[in-house]
C-alpha positions as CSV (number, residue, x, y, z in Angstrom):
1,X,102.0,135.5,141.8
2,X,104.1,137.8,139.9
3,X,103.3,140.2,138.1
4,X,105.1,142.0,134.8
5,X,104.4,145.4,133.2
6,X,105.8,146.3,130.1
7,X,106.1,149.8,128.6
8,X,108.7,151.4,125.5
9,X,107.2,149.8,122.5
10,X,106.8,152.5,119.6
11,X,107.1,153.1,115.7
12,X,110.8,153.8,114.9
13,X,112.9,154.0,111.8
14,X,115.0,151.6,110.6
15,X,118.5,152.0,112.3
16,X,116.4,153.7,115.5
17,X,117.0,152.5,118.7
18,X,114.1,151.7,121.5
19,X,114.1,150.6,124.8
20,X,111.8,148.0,126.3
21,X,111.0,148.3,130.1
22,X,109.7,145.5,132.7
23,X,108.4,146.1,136.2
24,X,108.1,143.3,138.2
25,X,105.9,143.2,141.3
26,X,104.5,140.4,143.6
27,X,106.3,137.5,144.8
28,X,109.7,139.0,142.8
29,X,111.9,136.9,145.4
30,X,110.7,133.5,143.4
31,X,112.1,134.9,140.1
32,X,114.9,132.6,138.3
33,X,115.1,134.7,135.3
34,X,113.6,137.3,133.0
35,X,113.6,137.5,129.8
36,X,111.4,139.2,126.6
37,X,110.3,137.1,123.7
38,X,108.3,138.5,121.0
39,X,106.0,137.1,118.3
40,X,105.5,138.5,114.4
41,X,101.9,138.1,112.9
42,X,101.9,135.1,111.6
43,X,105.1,133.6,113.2
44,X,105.6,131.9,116.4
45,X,106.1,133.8,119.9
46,X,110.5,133.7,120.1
47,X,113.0,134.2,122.8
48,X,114.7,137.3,122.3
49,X,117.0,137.4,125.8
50,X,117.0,136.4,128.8
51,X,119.2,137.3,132.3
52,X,119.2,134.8,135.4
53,X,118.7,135.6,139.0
54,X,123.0,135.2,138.6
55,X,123.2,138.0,136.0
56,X,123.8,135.6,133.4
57,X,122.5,136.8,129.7
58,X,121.4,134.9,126.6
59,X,120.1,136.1,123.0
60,X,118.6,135.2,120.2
61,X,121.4,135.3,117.3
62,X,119.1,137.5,115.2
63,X,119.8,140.1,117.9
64,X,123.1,139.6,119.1
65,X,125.4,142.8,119.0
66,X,122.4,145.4,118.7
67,X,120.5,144.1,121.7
68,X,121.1,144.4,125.5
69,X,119.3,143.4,128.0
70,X,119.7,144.4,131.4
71,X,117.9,144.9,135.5
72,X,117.5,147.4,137.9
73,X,117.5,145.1,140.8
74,X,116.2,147.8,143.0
75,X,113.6,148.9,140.8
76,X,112.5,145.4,139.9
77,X,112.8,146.2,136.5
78,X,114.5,144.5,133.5
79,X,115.6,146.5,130.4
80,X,116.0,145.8,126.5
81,X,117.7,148.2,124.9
82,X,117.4,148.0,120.9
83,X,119.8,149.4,118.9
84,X,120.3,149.0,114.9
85,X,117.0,148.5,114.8
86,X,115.4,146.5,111.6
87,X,112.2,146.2,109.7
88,X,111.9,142.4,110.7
89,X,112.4,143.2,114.7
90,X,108.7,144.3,114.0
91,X,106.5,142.2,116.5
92,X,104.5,142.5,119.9
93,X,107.4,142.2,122.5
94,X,106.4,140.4,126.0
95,X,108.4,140.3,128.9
96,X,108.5,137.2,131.0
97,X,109.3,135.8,134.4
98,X,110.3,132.3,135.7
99,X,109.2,131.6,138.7
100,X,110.5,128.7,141.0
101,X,108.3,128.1,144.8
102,X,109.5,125.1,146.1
103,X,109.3,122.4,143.6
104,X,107.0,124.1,141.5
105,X,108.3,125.9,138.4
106,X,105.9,128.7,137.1
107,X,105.7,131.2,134.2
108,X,104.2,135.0,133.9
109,X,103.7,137.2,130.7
110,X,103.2,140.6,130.5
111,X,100.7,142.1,128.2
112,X,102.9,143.0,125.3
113,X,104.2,146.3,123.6
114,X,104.3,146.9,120.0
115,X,107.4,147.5,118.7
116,X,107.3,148.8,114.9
117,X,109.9,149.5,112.6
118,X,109.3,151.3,109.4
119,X,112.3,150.8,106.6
């Protein structure tokens, strides 16, 4: 079981800059990758970025160049830092975990932080 923890969601202005946080406890060594996704009203849940066990890093294009994410390995923690921030990032931001245990493959959600962004 792992377990994920989000915190950082708030109302900014457009241009603003946030940053999301994720601690990770539990059975961390089975992680593969974390990522955040986030989902609109109305609109489907979305990846946003993702960063392997390797350190590799994906993002969604909509973000590319104004988001980063990053991890704390020691802290167990995984970062998404927002800059540039626009009226259509608006959305309930999740983190999530992969999880891999033996042949079994796993995923965990946090609970979500609202992230709002007023033009």
């Amino acid at each position: 079981q792992v377990q994920l923890v989000e915190s950082g969601g708030d109302l900014v202005q457009a241009g603003g800059s946030l940053r999301l946080s994720c601690a990770a406890s539990g059975s961390i060594f089975s992680i593969d990758a974390m990522g955040w996704y986030r989902q609109a009203p109305g609109k489907q849940r979305e990846l946003v970025a993702l960063i392997t066990s390797g350190g590799s890093t994906s993002y969604a294009d909509s973000v590319k160049g104004r988001f980063t994410i990053s991890r704390d390995i020691a802290k167990n923690t995984v970062y998404l830092q927002m800059n540039s921030l626009k009226p259509e990032d608006t959305a309930v931001y999740y983190c999530y975990a992969d999880s891999q245990v033996g042949i079994e493959d796993y995923d965990y959600w946090g609970q979500g932080t609202q992230v709002t962004v007023s033009s």
